[in-house]
C-alpha atoms as an extended CHARMM CRD file, in Angstrom:
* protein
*
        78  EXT
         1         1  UNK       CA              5.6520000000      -11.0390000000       -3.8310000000  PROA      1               0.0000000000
         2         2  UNK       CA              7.8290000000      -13.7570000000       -2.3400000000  PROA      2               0.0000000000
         3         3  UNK       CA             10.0360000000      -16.2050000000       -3.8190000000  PROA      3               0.0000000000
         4         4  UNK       CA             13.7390000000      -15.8230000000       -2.6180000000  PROA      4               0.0000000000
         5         5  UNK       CA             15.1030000000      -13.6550000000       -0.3760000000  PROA      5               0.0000000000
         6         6  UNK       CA             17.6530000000      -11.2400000000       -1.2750000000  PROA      6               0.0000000000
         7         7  UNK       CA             20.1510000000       -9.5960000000        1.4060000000  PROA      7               0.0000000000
         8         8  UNK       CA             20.8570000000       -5.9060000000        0.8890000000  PROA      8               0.0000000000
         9         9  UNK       CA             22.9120000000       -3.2040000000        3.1220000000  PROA      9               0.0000000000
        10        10  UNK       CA             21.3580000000       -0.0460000000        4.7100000000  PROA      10              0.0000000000
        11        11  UNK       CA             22.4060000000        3.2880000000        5.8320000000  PROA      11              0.0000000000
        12        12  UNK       CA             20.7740000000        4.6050000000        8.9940000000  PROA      12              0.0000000000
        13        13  UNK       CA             21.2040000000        6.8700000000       11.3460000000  PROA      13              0.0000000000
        14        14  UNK       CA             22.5160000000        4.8680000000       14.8320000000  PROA      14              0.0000000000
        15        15  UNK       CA             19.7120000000        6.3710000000       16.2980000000  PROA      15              0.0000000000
        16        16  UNK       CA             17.1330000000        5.4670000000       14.1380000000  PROA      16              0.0000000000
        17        17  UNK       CA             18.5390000000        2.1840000000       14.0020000000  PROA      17              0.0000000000
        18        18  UNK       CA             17.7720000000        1.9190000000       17.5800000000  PROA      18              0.0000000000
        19        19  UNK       CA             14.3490000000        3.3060000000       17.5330000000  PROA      19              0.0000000000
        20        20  UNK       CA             13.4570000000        0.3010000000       14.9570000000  PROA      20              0.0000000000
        21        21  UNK       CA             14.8380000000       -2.2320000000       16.6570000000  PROA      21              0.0000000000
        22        22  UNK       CA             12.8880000000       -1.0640000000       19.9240000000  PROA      22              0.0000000000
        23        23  UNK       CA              9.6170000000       -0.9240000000       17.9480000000  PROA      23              0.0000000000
        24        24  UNK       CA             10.2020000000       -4.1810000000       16.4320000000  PROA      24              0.0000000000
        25        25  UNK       CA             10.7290000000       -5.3500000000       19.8310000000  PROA      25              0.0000000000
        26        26  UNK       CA              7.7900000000       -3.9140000000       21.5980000000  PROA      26              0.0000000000
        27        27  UNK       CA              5.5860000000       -5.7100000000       18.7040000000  PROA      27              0.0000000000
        28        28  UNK       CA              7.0730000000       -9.1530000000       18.5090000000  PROA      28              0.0000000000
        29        29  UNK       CA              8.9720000000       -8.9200000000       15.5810000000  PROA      29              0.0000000000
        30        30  UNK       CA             12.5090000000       -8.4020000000       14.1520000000  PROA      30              0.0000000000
        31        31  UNK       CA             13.8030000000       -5.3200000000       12.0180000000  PROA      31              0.0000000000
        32        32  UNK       CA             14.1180000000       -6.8930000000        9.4030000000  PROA      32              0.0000000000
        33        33  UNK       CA             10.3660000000       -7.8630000000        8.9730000000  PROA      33              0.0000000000
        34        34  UNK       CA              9.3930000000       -4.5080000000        9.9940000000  PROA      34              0.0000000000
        35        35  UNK       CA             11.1100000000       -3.0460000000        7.3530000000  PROA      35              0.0000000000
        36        36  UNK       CA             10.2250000000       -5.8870000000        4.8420000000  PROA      36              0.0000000000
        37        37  UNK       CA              6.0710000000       -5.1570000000        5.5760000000  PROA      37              0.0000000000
        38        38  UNK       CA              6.7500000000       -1.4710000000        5.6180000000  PROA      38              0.0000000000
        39        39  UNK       CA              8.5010000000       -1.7570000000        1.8510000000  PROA      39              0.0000000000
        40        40  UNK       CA              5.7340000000       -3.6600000000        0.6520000000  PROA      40              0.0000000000
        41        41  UNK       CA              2.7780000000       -1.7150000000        1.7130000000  PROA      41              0.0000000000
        42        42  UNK       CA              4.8130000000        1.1330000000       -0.1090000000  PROA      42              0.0000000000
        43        43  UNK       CA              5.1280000000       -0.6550000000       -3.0640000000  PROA      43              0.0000000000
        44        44  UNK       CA              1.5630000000       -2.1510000000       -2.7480000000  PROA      44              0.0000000000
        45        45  UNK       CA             -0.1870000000        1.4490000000       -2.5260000000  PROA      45              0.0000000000
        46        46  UNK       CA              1.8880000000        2.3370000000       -5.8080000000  PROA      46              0.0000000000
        47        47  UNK       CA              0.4830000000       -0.5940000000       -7.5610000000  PROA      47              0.0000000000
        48        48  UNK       CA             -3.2890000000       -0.1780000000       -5.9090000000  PROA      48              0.0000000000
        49        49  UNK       CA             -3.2180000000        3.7130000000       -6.9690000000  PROA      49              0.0000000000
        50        50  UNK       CA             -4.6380000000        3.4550000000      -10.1700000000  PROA      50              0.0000000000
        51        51  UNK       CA             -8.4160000000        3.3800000000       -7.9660000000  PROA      51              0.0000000000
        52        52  UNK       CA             -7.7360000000        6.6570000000       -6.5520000000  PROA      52              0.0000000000
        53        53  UNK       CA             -6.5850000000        7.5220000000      -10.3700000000  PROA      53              0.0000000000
        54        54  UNK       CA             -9.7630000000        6.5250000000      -11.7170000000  PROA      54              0.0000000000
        55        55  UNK       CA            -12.0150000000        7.8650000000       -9.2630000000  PROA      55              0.0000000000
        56        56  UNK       CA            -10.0920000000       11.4350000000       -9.6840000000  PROA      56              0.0000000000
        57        57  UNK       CA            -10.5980000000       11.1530000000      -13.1800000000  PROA      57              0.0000000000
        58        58  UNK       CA            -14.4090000000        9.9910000000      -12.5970000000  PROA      58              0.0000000000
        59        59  UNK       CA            -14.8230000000       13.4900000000      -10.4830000000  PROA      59              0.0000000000
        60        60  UNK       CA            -12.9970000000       15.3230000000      -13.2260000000  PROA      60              0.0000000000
        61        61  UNK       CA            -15.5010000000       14.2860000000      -16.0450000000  PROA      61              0.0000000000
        62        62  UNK       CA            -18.6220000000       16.4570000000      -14.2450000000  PROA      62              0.0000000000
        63        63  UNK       CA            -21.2840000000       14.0710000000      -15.2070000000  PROA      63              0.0000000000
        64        64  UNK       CA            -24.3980000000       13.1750000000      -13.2310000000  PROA      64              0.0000000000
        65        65  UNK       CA            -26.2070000000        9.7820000000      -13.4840000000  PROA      65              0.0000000000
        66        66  UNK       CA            -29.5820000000       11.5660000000      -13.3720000000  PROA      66              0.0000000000
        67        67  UNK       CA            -30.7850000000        9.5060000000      -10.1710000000  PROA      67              0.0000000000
        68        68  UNK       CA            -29.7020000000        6.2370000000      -12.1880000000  PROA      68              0.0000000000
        69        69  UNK       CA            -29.1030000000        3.2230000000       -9.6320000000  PROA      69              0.0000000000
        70        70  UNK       CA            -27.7410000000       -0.0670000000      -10.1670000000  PROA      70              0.0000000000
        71        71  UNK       CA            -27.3550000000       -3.2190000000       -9.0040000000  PROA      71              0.0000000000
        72        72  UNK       CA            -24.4660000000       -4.4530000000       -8.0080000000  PROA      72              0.0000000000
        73        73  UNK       CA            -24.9470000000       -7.4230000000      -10.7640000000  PROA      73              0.0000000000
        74        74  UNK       CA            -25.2430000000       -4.1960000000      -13.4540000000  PROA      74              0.0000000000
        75        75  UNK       CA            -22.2240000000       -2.6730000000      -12.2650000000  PROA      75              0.0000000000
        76        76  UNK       CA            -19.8420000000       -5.8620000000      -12.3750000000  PROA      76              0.0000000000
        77        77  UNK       CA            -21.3110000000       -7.1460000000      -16.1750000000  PROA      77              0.0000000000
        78        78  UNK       CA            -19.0050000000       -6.6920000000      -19.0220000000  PROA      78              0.0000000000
């Protein structure tokens, strides 16, 4: 992500407002980064879910490797 910065408008609660800009405070930051890092590591677990997709659909299939191991070479050759 990056590149330029858009400005957009918010609706929030006066007291929630508050209780942001107090935590930003307490942790050296402004509200508007806290609320930039929190929208990205929203966004970023959308984009990162398809690991916990595969590994539910891994646990689905009901196979067994049969004691199989292998390397870690094994595992990343294509």
């Amino acid at each position: 992500m990056g590149g330029c910065m858009k400005n957009i408008t918010l609706s929030i609660d006066e007291d929630l407002l508050q209780a942001g800009r107090d935590y930003a405070k307490s942790h050296n930051t402004s509200l508007n980064v806290l609320v930039r890092k929190l929208l990205e590591q929203v966004v970023a677990r959308k984009d990162s879910r398809w690991l916990e997709d595969t590994f539910l659909l891994m646990d689905k299939l009901h196979v067994s490797s049969r004691g199989k191991r292998w390397t870690r070479g094994e595992l990343y050759r294509v």
